[in-house]
C-alpha positions in Angstrom: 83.7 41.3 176.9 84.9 44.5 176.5 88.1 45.3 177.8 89.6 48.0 180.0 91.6 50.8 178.1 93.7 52.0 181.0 96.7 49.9 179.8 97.4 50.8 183.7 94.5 48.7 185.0 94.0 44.5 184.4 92.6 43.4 181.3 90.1 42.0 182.9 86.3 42.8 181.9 85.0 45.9 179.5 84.8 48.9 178.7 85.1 51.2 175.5 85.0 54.0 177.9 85.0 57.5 177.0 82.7 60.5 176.0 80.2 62.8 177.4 78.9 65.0 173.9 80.0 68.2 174.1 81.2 69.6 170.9 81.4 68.7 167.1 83.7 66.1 165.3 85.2 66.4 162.3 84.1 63.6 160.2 83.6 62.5 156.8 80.6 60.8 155.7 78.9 59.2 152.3 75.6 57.4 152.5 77.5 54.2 153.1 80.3 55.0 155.4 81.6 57.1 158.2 84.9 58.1 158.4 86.4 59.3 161.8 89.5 59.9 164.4 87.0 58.3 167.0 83.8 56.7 167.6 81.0 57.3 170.9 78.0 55.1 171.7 75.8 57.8 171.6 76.5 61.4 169.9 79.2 63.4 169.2 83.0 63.1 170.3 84.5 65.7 172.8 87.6 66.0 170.9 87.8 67.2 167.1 90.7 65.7 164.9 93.0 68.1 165.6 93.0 68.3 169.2 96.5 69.5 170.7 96.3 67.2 173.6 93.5 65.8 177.0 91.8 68.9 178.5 93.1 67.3 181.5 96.5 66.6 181.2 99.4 69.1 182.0 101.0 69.2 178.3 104.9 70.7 179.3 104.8 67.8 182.4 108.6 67.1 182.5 110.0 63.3 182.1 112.1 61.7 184.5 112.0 60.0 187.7 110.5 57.2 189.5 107.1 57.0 191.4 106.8 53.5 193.4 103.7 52.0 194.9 102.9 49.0 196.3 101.3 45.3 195.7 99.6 43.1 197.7 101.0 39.3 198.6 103.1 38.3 195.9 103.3 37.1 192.2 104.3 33.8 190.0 103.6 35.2 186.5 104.1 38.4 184.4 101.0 37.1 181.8 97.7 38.8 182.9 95.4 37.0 180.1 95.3 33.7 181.7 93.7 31.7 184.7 97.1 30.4 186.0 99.1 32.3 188.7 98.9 35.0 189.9 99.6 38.1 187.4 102.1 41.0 188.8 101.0 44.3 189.1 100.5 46.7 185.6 101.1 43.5 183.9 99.2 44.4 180.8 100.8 47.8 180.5 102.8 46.4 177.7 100.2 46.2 175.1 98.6 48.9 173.5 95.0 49.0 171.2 93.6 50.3 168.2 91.5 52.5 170.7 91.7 54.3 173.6 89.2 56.1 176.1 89.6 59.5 178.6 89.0 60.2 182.0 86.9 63.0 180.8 84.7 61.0 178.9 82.2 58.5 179.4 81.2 56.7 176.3 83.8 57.3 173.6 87.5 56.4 172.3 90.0 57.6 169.8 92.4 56.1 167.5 96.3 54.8 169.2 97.7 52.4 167.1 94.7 53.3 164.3 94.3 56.6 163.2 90.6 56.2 162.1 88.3 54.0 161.8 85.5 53.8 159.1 82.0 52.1 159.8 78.6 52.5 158.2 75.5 53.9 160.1 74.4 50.2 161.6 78.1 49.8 162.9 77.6 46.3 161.3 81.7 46.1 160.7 84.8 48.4 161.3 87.6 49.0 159.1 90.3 50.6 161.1 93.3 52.2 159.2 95.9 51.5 161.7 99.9 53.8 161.9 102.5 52.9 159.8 104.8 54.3 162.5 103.5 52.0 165.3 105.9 49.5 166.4 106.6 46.7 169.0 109.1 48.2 171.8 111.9 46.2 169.9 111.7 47.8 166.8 109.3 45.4 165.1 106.5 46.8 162.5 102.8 46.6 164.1 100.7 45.5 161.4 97.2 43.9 160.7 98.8 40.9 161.0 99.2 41.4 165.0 95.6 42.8 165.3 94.0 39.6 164.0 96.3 37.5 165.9 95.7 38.7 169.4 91.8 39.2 168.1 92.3 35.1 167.0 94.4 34.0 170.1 92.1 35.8 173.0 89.0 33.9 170.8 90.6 30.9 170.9 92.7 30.8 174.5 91.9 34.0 176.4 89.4 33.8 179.3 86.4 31.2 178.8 84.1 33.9 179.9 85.5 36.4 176.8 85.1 33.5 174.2 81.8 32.9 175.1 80.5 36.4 174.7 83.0 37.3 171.8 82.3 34.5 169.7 78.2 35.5 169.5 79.3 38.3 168.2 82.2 38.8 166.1 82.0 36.8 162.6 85.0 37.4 161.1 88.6 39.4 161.1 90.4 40.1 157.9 93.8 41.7 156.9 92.8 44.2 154.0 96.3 45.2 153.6 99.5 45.8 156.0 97.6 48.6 158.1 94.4 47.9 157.2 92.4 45.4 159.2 88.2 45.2 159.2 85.9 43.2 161.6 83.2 41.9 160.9 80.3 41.2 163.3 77.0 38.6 163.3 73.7 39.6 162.0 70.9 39.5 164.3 72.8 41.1 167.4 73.3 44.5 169.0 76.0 46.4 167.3 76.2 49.5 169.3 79.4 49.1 171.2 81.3 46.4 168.7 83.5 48.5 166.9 84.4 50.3 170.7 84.6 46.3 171.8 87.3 45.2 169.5 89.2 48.2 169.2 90.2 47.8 172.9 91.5 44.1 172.7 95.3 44.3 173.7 97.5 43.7 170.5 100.0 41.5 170.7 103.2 40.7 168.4 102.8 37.2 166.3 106.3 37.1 165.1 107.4 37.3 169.1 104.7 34.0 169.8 105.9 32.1 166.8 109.4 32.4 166.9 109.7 31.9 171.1 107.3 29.1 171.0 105.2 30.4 173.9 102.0 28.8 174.8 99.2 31.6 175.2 97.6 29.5 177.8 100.3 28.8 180.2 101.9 31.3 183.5 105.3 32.6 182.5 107.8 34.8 184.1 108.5 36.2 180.0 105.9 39.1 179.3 104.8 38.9 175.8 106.2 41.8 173.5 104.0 44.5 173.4 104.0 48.0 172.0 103.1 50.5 174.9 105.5 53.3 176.4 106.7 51.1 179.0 109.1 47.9 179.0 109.7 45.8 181.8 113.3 46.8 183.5 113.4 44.2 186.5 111.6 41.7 188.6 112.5 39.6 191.7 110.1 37.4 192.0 107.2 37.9 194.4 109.1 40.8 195.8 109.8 43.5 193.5 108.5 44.3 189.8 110.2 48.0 188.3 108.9 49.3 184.6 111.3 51.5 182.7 110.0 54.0 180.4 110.6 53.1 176.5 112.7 56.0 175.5 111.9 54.9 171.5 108.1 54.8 172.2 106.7 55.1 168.8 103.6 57.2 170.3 105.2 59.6 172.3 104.4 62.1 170.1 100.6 61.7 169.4 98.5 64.1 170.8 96.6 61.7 172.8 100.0 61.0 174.5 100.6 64.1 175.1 101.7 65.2 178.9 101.5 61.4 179.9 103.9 58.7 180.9 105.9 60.8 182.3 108.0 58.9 184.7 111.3 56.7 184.1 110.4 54.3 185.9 107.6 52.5 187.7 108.7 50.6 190.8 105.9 48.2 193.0 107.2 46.6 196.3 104.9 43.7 197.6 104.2 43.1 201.1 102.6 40.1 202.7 99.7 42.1 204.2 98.3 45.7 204.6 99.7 46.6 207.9 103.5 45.9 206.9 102.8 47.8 203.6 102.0 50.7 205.5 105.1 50.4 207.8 107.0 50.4 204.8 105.2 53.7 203.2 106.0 55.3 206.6 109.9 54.1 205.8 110.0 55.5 202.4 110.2 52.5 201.1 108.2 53.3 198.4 106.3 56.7 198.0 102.8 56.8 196.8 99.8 55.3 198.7 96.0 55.0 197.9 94.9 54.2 201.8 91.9 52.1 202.1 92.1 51.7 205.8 90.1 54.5 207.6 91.6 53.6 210.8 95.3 54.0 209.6 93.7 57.3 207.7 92.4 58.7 210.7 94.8 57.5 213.1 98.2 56.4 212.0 99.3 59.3 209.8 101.3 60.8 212.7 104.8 59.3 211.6 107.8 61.6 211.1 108.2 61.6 207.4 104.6 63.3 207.8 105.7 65.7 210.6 108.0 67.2 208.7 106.1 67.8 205.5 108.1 65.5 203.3 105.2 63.6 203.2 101.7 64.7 202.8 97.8 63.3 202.8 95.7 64.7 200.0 91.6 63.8 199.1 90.8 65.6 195.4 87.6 64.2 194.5 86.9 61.2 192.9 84.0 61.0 190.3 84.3 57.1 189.5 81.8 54.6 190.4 82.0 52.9 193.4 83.7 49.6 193.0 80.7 47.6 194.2 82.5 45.7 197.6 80.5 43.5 198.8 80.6 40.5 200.7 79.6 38.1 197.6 76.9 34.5 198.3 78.2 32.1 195.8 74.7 31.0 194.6 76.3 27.5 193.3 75.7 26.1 197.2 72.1 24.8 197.8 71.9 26.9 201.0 71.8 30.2 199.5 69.6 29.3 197.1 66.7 30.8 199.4 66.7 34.3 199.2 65.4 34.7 202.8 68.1 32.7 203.8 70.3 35.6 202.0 68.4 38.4 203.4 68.7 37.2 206.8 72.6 37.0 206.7 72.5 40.4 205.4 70.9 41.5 208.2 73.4 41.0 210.4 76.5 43.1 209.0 76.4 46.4 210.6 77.2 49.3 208.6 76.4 52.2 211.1 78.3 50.2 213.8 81.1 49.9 211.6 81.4 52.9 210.2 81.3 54.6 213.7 83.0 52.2 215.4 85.9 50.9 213.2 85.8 53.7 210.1 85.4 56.9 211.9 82.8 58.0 209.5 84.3 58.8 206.8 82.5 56.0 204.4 78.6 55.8 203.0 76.9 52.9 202.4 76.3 51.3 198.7 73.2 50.3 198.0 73.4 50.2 194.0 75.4 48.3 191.4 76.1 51.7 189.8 76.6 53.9 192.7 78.2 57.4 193.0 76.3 58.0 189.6 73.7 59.0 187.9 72.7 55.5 187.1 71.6 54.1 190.0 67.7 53.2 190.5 65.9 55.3 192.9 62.4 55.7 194.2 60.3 54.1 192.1 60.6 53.1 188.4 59.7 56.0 186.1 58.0 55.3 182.7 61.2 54.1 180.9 62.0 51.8 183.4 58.6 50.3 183.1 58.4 49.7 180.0 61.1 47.4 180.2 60.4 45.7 183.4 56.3 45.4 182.5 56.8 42.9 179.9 58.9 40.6 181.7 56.6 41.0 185.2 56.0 37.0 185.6 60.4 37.3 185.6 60.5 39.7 188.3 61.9 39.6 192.0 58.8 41.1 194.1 58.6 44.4 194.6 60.8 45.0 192.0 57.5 46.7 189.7 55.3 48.1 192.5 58.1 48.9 195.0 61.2 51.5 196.0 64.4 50.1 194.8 66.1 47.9 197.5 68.6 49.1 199.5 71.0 47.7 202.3 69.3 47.2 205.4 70.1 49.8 208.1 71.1 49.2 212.1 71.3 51.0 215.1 74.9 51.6 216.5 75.0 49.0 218.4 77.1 45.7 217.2 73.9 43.8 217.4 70.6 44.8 216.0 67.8 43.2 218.4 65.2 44.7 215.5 66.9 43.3 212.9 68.2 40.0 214.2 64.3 39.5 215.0 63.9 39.9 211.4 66.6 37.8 209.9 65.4 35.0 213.1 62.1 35.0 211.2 63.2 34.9 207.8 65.5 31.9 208.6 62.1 30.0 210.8 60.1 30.2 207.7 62.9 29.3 205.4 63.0 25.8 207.6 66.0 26.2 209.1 64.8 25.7 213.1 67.1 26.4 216.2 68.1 23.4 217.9 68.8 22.5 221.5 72.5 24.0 221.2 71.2 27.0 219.5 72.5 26.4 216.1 69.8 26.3 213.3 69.4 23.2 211.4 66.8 22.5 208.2 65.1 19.3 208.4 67.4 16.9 207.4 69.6 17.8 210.8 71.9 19.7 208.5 73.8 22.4 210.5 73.4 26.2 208.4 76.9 26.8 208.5 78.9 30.1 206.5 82.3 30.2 206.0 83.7 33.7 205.6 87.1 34.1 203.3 89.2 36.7 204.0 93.4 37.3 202.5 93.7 40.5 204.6 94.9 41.3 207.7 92.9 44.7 207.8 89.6 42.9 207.3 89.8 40.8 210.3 88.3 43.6 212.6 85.4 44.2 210.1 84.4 40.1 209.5 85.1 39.3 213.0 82.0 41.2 214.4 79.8 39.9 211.7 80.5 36.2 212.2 79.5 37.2 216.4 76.0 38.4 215.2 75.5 35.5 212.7 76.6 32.7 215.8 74.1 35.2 217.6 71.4 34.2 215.3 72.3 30.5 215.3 74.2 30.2 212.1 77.8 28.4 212.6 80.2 30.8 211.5 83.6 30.8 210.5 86.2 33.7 209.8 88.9 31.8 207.1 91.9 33.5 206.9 94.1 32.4 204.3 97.1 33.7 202.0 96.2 35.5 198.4 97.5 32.3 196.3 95.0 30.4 198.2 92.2 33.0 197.4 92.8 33.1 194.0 92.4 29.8 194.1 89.3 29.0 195.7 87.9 31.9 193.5 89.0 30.4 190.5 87.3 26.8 191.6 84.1 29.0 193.4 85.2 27.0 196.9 84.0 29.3 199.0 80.6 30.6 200.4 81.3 34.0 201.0 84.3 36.2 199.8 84.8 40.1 199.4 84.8 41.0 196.1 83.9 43.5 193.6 81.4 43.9 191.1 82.9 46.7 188.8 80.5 48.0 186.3 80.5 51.1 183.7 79.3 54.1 183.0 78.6 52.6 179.6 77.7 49.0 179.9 77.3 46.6 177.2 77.9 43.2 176.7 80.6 42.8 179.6 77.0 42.6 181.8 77.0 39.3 180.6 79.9 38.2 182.1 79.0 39.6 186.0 75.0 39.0 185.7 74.4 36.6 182.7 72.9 33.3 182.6 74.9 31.6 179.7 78.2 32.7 181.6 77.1 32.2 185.5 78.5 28.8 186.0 82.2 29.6 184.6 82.8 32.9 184.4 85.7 34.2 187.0 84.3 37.8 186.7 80.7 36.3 188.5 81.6 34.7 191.8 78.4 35.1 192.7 77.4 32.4 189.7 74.3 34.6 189.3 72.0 34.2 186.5 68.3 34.8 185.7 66.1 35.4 182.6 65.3 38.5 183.7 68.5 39.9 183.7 69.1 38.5 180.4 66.3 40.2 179.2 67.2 43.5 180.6 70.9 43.1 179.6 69.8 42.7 176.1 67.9 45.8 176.9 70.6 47.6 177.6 73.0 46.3 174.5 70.0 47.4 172.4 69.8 51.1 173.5 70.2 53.4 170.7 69.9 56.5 172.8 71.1 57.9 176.1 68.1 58.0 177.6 67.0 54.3 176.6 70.5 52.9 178.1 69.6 55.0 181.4 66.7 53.1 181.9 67.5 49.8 180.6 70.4 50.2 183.3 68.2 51.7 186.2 65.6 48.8 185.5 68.5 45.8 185.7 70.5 47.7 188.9 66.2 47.3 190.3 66.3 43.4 189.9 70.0 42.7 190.7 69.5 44.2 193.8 65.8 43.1 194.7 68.1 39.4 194.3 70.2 39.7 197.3 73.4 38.1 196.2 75.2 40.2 197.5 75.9 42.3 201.3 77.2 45.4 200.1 79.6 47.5 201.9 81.0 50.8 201.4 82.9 53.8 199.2 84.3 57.3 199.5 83.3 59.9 196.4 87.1 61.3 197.2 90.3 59.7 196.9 92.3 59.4 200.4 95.7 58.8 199.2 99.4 60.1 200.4 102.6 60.2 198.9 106.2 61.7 199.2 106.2 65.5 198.5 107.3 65.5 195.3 104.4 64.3 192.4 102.5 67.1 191.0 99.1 66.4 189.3 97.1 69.0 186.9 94.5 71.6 188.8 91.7 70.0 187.3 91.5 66.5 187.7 89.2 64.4 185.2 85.9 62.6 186.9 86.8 59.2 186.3 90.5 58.8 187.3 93.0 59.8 189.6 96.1 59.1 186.8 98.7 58.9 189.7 100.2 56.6 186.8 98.9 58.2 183.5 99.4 61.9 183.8 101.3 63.1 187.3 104.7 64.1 187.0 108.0 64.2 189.2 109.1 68.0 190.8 112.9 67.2 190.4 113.8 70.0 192.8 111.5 69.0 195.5 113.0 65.3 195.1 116.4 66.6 195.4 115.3 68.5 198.4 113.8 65.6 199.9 116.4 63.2 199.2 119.0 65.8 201.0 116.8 65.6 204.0 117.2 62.0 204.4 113.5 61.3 203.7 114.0 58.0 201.6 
């Protein structure tokens, strides 16, 4: 697993994200090594060694001030690497890497804690030559020593689903000296992304896990000592967490950090559920909002904070990949193991009715695992694509090699379908599941089709609610579950549940993290693939896409696996926006230009003191 370099964002699955090639790096280079200040998966860096500071970033933003958001339900833990509890927000913002990626960038990284890394031209180890100056945010020297304990401890006790994809491929990890540390990886596998892989595990401080006795694997209230340019200030638990900025940050002056982290502080109120947050936005009791309700968006931004302009809405675009929502089949139940039985149920959620009806329009459908970019399968497969997919045919979904790539079934405005609840009625008759006397549909053992629906948010009740009418409409028995976030986490941890919303968030750059959401070896255990999806094909096309060695080959390799995961119907996917619908209190300024692939409310936007003071005079907060 690769992990995420946002130190922002949950450590949660992969990628080594950066670089699209558009200029030379500064490198040194010998028949047996390459030396450099960063390292692509394809190409040439963006950035030479002596850049000044991000293209994107606004280097004079001024420090100071707070920016507060908000979280959803509550929390028992401040340790995001483990199964138990439930993690607060930005959790993992303590710990920095040997790496880190752009939001300008799609494939490539740059030294943090190292300041180059040397590899040789099969990228069959990495030696990275870490800073002497990098320390832990109480003073403490980061060494090698840390990097091959967290490297040793997230082997060992991190996620099950990261040690069984790390340990195929990492052999060893040495100390070469204090800031010197080299990896090592396992002949026979794909070596492409590796170095990019483990210089984006979180580093953590041995001498803070030795000498407080903390167990790795168990919830705790005590974040581990990390190294980044925040530091926990305050927490009341389940309520409130509040980050301070690190005045002593040992990186504050690299160019990479340059014009980021510019707040004091970092405050998150939690709310039980969506509608209360907003009432609490509206209050100013906290002042930046990302709104994913397009009802509230269209309809309740008429408060007076907003009438008179101390708050305002704003949509700059957003470049990211859709997140892949989807109403998720848990393929572990016998029931869905039919894919007609799948497709029917898919049938009957109606987009156009929903977004007409209950989103005012403002959404478009996903139909790909990679949509709102270039990667997405369309048409029919070109040449590349087929030279994948021909060789593994007997593997393949139909339609997958002689058909148009599958995409979400479409419906009239109307809540119910007559043409496509014929379709799904069918589907479900030759699947054996017959309509009885009652009109629910039974298989031939007398066994009621029933579908239970999860759902932890308030908001989602008017979208579920309709979609359980037109499955009872086609005889299936279902149920709406609401239940509380600690009970979702839960049942997703222990896959108790036949269908949840969820997420299936790929990259622009995928690699072995695909094993994780779509892989065989992984499907039964791994937290990151509720689905519990798993097929030799996709294995085949995953190591497809691990092997690419060019651009092009890793377009294809991806285009030919988004063909079969969608031709497998796992999934009912929903919706995304290709801008970001988000308000806040008028006083956070953010560069002209944003990057494509983040919004860096977090990262890179900075306070307006004056406007604060002006606001605060006014009584708005």
């Amino acid at each position: 697993m690769k992990p995420s370099f946002d130190r922002f964002g949950a450590f949660v699955r992969g990628a080594a994200m950066a670089g699209l090639i558009t200029s030379s790096v500064i490198i040194t280079a010998s028949a047996e090594t390459i030396t450099s200040h960063g390292i692509s998966t394809f190409g040439e860096l963006k950035y030479s060694a002596d850049f000044p500071h991000l293209d994107y970033v606004n280097p004079d933003a001024p420090k100071g001030g707070e920016i507060s958001i908000w979280g959803f339900g509550a929390f028992d833990s401040m340790h995001p690497y483990t199964t138990k509890g439930r993690a607060g927000q930005l959790s993992s913002m303590f710990f920095e890497s040997l790496l880190e990626g752009t939001a300008d960038e799609a494939d490539a990284v740059y030294g943090l804690v190292a300041e180059s890394l040397e590899y040789p031209a099969d990228r069959s180890h990495v030696i990275f030559n870490m800073r002497p100056e990098a320390r832990f945010s109480d003073g403490s020297p980061l060494t090698a020593a840390d990097v091959v304990f967290s490297y040793e401890t997230l082997r060992d006790k991190g996620l099950p689903s990261f040690r069984a994809v790390i340990e195929k491929q990492i052999e060893s990890a040495e100390i070469l000296s204090p800031h010197r540390v080299k990896f090592t990886f396992k002949q026979g596998i794909a070596t492409r992304d590796l170095p990019l892989t483990v210089g984006g595990l979180p580093i953590f401080s041995r001498d803070w896990y030795e000498s407080s006795g903390a167990n790795f694997e168990d919830s705790t209230l005590t974040p581990g000592l990390g190294s980044g340019p925040y530091v926990l200030d305050s927490l009341d638990v389940g309520q409130q967490i509040i980050y301070r900025r690190n005045p002593d940050y040992w990186g504050k002056d690299l160019p990479i950090n340059r014009g980021r982290h510019n707040f004091d502080r970092i405050r998150i109120e939690y709310f039980a559920d969506y509608n209360s947050a907003f009432e609490g936005f509206k209050a100013g009791t906290y002042t930046f909002r990302t709104e994913a309700s397009s009802k509230i968006w269209a309809t309740g931004y008429d408060f007076p904070a907003i009438e008179k302009g101390w708050a305002v809405k704003d949509t700059p675009p957003d470049g990211t990949l859709a997140s892949g929502q989807s109403f998720i089949f848990n393929l572990r139940r016998a029931k869905f193991q039919d894919i007609r039985v799948r497709e029917a149920i898919s049938l009957m959620f109606n987009f156009e009715w929903s977004n007409k009806t209950l989103f005012y329009g403002i959404y478009a459908r996903i139909n790909s695992f990679w949509e709102n970019s270039h990667l997405k399968a369309t048409a029919m497969p070109n040449e590349g694509e087929l030279a994948l997919l021909r060789p593994i045919a007997d593997l393949l979904p139909d339609g997958v090699l002689d058909g148009e790539a599958v995409k979400a079934p479409t419906s009239s405005e109307r809540q119910l379908d007559r043409r496509n609840l014929r379709r799904a009625s069918a589907l479900l008759d030759e699947a054996g599941w017959d309509v009885g006397d009652d009109g629910m549909r039974r298989n031939a053992d007398g066994v009621t089709l029933k579908v239970e629906i999860l759902n932890d948010s308030q908001a989602f009740d008017r979208v579920i609610n309709p979609y359980v009418e037109n499955l009872r409409a086609l005889g299936i028995d279902a149920v709406h579950t609401r239940i509380d976030n600690a009970q979702m986490t839960e049942r997703e941890r222990n896959f108790d549940f036949d269908m949840l919303t969820g997420n299936f968030r790929t990259q622009l750059t995928p690699g072995s993290e695909l094993e994780q959401y779509f892989g065989s070896e992984s499907a039964e255990f791994s937290i990151f693939n509720l689905a519990g999806y798993g097929s030799e094909a996709a294995d085949r096309l995953i190591a497809d896409v691990k092997a690419a060695q060019t651009r092009s080959e890793l377009d294809d390799a991806i285009r030919a696996l988004d063909r079969v995961l969608r031709a497998e119907k796992f999934w009912v996917p929903q919706w995304f926006r290709n801008i970001h619908t988000i308000a806040y209190y008028d006083m956070y300024r953010y560069p002209d230009a944003l990057p494509p692939y983040a919004l860096g409310t977090l990262d890179f936007w900075w306070l307006d003191q004056q406007a604060h003071d002006s606001l605060k005079a006014a009584g708005a907060f």
